[in-house]
N, C-alpha and C positions, 0 to 999 in steps of 0.2 A: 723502857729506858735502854736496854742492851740492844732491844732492836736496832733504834737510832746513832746509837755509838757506834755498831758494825755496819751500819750501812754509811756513817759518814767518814769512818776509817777505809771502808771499800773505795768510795769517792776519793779521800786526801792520795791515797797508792793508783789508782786508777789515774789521776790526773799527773800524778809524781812519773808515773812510767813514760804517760806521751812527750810531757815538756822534755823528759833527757833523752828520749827518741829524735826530739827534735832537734834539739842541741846537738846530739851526736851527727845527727845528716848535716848539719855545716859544717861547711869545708874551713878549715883556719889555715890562712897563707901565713907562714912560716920564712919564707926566702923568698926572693925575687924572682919573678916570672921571664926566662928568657924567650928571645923572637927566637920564633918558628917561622922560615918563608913559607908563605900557605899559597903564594903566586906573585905577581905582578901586575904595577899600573902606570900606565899614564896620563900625563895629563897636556890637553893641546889648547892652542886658540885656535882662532882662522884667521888666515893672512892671505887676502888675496882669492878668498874661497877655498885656501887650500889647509888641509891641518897642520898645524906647528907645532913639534911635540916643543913644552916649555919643559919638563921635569920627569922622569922614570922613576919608580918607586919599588922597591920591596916591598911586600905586602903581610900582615897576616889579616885573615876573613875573619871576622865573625857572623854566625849565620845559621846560630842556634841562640836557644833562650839564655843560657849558662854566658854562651862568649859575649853576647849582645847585651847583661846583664853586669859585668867583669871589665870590659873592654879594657884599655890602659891601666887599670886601677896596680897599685901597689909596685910602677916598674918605679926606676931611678933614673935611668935616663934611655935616651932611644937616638941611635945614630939620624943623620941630617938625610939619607939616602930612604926612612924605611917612614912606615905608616901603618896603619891599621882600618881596612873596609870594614863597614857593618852593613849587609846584606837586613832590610828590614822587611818583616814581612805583608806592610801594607802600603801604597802610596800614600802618604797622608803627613800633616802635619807634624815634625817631629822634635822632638825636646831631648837633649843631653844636662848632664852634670859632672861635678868634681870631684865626689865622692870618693877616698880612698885615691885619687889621681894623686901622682907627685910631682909630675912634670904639667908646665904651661902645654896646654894646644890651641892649635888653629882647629878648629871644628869645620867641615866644611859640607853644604848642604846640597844633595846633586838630585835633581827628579829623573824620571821614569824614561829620560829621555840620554842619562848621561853626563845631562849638562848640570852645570852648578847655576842654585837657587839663591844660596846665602852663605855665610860665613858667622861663626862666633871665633873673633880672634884673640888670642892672648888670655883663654880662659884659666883662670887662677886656680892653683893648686891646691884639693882639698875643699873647694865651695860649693856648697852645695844648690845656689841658684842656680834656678831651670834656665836654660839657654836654646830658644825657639828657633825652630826654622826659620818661622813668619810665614814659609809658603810651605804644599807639600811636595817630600822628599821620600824617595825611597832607599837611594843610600847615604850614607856618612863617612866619609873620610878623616881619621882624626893625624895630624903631623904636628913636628913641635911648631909652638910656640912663636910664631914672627915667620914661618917660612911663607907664607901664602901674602904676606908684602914684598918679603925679599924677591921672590918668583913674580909681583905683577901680578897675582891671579884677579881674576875678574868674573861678576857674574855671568852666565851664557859660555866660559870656556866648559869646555869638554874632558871626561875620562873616559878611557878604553882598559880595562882589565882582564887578565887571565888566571884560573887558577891553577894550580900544580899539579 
């Protein structure tokens, strides 16, 4: 009988120490996350065969697990000039959400080429429905909310980026 009591008292502390190891390694945002420019982008059509830049961007990259996991989440608002890359690590099919977001985006879907594949526009703040490429994308562009009508953007234009 004492056997059993210490070994499942060993187990209830044993299990007690990981869960608040765990707990501990999450990060709790406490204040608002300010932009960092991490570089610059634009973004063109073709007119004539020739590129047209339609908009210049501030940028911040994401382009680890952490930023690509985080992206937008918890700002309050984001000037009309900036945005946010997500560098992904595989071409392929890819899904965003709103989680923890407080601001509307334009999601915007670019392949391996540059060019823009698709758009999730005006996605709602806080929801957590999947919002699909539909095609594969290797980057994602996220801006507010209505900019990628205001701009005309269209599938097939193009981005060019730099980072800092």
């Amino acid at each position: 009988m004492k056997k059993n009591i210490f070994i499942t008292l060993l187990a209830a502390s044993t299990i007690s120490i990981f869960s608040c190891k765990k707990e501990a390694d999450k990060k709790i945002i406490t204040e608002e996350i300010k932009f960092t420019k991490e570089g610059e982008l634009s973004i063109h059509n073709l007119k004539d065969s020739i590129p047209n830049q339609i908009v210049a961007l501030d940028i911040e990259i994401a382009d680890n697990d952490y930023e690509r996991e985080t992206g937008l989440m918890y700002r309050k608002s984001m000037q009309e000039n900036r945005g946010m890359l997500f560098i992904q690590e595989n071409f392929k099919p890819q899904s965003f959400y709103m989680k923890n977001t407080l601001i509307p985006l334009d999601i915007i879907y670019i392949d391996d080429q540059y060019k823009i594949v698709s758009f999730q526009k005006n996605a709602k703040p806080l929801d957590e429905t999947s919002l699909p490429s539909g095609k594969p994308a290797k980057y994602v562009l996220e801006i507010n909310g209505g900019l990628s009508d205001q701009w005309n953007l269209k599938e097939g234009d193009s981005i060019s980026f730099k980072k800092n």
